[in-house]
Backbone as numpy.savetxt, mean C-alpha at the origin, in Angstrom:
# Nx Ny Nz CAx CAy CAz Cx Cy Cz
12.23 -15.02 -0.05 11.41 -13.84 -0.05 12.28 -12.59 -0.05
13.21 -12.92 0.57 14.36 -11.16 0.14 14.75 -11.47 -0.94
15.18 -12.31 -1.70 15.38 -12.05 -3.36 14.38 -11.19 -3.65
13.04 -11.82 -3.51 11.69 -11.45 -4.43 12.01 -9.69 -3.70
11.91 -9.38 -2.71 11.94 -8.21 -2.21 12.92 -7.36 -2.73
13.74 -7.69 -2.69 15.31 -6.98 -3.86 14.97 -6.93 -5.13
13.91 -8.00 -5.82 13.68 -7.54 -7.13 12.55 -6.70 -7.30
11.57 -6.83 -6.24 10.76 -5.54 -6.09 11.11 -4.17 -6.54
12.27 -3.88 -5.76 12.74 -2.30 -5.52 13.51 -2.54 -6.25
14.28 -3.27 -7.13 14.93 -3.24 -8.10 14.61 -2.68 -9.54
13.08 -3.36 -9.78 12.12 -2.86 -10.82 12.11 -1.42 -11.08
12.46 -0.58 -9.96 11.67 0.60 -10.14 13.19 1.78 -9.79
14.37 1.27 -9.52 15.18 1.68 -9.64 15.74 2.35 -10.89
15.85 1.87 -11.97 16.59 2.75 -13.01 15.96 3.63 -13.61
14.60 2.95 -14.02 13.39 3.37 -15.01 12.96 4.72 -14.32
12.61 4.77 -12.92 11.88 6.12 -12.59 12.75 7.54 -12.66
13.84 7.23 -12.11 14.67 8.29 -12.14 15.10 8.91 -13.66
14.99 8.12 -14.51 15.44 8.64 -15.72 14.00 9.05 -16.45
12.68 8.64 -16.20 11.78 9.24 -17.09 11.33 10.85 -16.05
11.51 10.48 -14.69 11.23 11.61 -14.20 12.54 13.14 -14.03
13.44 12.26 -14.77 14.29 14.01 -15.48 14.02 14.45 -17.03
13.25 13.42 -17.10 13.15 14.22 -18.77 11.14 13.91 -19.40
10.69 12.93 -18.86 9.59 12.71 -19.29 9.44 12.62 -21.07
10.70 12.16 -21.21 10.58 11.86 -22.92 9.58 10.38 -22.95
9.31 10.47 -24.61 8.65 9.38 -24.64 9.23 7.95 -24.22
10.61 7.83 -25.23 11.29 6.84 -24.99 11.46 6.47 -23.12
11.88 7.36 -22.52 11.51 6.86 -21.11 10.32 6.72 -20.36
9.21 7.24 -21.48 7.92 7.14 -20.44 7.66 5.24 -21.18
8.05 5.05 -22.38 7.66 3.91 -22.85 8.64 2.75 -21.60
10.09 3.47 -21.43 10.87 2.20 -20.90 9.87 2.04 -19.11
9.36 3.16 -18.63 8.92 2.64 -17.75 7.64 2.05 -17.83
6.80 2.70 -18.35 5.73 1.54 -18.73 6.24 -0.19 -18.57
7.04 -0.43 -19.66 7.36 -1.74 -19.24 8.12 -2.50 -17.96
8.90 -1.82 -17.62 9.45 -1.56 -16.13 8.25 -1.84 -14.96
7.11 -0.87 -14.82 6.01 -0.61 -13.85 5.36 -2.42 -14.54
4.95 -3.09 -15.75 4.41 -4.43 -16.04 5.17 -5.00 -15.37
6.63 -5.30 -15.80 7.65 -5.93 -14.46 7.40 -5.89 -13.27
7.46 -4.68 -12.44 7.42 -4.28 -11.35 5.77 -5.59 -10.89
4.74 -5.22 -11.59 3.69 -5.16 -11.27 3.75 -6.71 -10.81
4.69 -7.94 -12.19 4.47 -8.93 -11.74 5.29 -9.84 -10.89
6.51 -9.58 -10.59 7.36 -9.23 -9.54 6.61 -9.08 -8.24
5.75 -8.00 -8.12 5.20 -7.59 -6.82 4.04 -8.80 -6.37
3.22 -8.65 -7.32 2.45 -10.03 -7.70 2.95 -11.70 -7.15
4.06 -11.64 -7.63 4.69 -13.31 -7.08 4.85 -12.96 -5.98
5.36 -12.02 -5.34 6.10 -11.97 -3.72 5.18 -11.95 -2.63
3.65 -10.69 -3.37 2.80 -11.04 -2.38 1.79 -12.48 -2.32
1.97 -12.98 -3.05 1.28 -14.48 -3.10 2.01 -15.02 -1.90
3.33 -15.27 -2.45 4.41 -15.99 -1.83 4.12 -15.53 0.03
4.38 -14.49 -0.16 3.64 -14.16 1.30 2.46 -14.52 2.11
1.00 -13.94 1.44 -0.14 -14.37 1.45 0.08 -16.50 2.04
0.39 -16.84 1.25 0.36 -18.49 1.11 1.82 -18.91 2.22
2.91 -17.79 2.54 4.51 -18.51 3.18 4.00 -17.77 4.62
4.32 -16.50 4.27 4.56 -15.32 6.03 3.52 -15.88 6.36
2.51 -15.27 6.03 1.23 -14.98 7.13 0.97 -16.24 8.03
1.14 -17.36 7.11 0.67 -18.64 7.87 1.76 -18.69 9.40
3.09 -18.79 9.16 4.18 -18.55 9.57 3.51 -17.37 11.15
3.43 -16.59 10.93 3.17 -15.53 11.42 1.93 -15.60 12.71
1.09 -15.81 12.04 -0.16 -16.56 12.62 0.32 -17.61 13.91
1.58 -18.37 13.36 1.65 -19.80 13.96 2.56 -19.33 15.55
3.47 -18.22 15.25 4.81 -18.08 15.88 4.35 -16.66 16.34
3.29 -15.74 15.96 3.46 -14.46 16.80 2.11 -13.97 17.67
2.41 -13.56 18.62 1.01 -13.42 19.71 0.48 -12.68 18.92
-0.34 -12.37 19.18 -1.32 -11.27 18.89 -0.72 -9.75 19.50
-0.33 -9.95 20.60 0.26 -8.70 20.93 1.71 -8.19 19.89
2.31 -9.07 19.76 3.84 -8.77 18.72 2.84 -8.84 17.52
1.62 -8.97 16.91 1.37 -8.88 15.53 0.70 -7.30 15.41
-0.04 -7.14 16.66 -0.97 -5.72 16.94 0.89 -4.62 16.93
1.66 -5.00 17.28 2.97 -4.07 17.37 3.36 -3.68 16.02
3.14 -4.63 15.10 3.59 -4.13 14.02 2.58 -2.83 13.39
1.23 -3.00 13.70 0.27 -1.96 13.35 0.84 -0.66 13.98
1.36 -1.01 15.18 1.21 0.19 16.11 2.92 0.90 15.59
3.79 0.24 14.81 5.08 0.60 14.42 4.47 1.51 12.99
3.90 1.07 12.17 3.22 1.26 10.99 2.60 2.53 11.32
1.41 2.82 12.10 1.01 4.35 12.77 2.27 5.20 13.43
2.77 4.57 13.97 3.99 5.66 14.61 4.94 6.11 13.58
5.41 5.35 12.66 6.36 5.75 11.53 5.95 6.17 10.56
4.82 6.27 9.91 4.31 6.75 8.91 3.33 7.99 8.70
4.14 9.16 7.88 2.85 10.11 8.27 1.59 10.44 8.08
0.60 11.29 8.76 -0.43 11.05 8.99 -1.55 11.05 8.12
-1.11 11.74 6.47 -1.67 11.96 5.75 -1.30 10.78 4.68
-0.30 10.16 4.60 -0.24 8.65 4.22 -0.99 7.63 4.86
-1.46 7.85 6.42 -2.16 6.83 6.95 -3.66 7.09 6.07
-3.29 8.06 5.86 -5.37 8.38 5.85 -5.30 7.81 4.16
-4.09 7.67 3.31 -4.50 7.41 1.86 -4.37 5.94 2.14
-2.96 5.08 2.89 -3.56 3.96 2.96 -5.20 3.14 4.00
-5.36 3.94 4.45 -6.78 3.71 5.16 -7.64 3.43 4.08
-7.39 4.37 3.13 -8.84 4.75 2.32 -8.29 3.40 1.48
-7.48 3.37 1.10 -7.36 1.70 0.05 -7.90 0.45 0.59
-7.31 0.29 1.56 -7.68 -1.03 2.48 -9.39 -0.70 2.84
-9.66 0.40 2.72 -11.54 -0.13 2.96 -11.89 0.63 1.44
-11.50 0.47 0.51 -11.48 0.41 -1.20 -12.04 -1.13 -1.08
-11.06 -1.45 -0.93 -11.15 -3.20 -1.13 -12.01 -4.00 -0.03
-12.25 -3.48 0.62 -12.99 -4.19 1.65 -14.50 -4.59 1.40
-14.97 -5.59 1.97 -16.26 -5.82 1.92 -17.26 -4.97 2.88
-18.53 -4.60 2.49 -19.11 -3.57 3.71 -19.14 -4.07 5.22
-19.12 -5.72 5.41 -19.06 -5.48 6.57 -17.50 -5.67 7.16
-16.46 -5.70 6.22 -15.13 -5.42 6.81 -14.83 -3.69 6.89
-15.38 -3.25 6.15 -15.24 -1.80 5.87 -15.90 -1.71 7.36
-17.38 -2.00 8.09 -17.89 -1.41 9.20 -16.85 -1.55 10.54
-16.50 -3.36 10.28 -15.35 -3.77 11.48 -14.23 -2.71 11.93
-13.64 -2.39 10.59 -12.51 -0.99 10.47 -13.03 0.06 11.04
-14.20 0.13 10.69 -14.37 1.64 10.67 -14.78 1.63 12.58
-15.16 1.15 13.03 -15.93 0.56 14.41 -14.46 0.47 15.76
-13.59 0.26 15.03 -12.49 -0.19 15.75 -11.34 0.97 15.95
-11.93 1.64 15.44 -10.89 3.50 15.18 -11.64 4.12 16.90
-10.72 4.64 17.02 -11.48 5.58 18.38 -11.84 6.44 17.53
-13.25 7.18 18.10 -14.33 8.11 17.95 -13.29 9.56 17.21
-12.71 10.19 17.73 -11.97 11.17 16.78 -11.48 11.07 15.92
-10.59 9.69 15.34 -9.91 9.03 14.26 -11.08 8.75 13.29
-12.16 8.14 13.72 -13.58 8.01 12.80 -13.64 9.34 12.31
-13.61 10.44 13.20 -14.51 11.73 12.75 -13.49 12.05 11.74
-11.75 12.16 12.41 -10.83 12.68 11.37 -11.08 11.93 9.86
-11.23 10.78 9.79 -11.39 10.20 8.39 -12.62 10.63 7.32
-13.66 10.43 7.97 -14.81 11.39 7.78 -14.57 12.54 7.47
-14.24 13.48 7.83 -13.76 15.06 7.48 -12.81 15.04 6.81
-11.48 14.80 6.99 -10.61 14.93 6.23 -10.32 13.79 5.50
-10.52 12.60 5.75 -9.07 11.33 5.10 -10.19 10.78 3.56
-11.74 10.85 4.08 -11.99 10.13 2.90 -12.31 11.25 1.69
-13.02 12.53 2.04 -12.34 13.52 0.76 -10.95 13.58 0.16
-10.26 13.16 1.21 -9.15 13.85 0.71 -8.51 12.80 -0.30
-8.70 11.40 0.01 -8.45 10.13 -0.56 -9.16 10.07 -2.03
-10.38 10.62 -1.78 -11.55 10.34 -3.20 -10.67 11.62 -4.19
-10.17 13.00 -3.91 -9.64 13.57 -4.67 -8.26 12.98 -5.21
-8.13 12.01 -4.14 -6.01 11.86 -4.52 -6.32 10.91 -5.59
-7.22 9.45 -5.17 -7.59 8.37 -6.63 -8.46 9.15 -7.65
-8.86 10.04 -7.41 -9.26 10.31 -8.83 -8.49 10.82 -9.64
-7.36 11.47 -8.94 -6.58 12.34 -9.92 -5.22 10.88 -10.11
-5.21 9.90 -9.66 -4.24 8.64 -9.88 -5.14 8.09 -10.90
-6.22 7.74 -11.09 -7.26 6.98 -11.46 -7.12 7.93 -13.19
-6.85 9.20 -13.12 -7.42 9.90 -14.39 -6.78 9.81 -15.51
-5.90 9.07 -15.06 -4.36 8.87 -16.81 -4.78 8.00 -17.15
């Protein structure tokens, strides 16, 4: 799984930096194919995960060391990234996983998402969504 992970971030190493100094075609074409790479690359590793870690994970970590990693994930990441990955993970969610999520936020974190995180999310995918 660190191979697959090294070829992850590998994918996206040469290609971005060079279309984002010039935005010529020829580099918007080399990353295009680069980002298909990337895409299926990312694809095998999270399977590999899905079907290797998690089980793994499940078997060998309390619940308290698995809730730590959430709580590392909120502490290190900033707050306006939490609110775009929030809004993905209940993208994909089913309504009553979307309610579980939403139920399990303390009462101000609900309101903050509400006010700010899911406008602000519906403007950010639409303008990702619009190319």
């Amino acid at each position: 799984m660190q191979a697959q992970h090294e070829r992850v971030e590998a994918t996206l190493d040469a290609a971005v930096p060079a279309w984002a100094a010039t935005a010529g075609a020829d580099e918007r074409d080399t990353l295009v194919a680069t980002l298909a790479d990337h895409r299926a690359v990312l694809l095998e590793y999270l399977d590999d995960e899905e079907a290797t870690l998690l089980p793994l994970a499940a078997e060998h970590l309390t619940e308290k060391e698995w809730a730590s990693l959430g709580d590392h994930l909120v502490a290190n990441t900033p707050k306006l990234t939490l609110l775009t990955l929030f809004g993905l993970v209940l993208e994909d969610a089913n309504p009553a996983e979307r309610a579980t999520l939403l139920s399990a936020l303390p009462a101000p974190v609900r309101d903050i998402w509400h006010v700010i995180g899911r406008p602000r999310y519906a403007r950010h995918i639409s303008r990702v969504r619009a190319v």
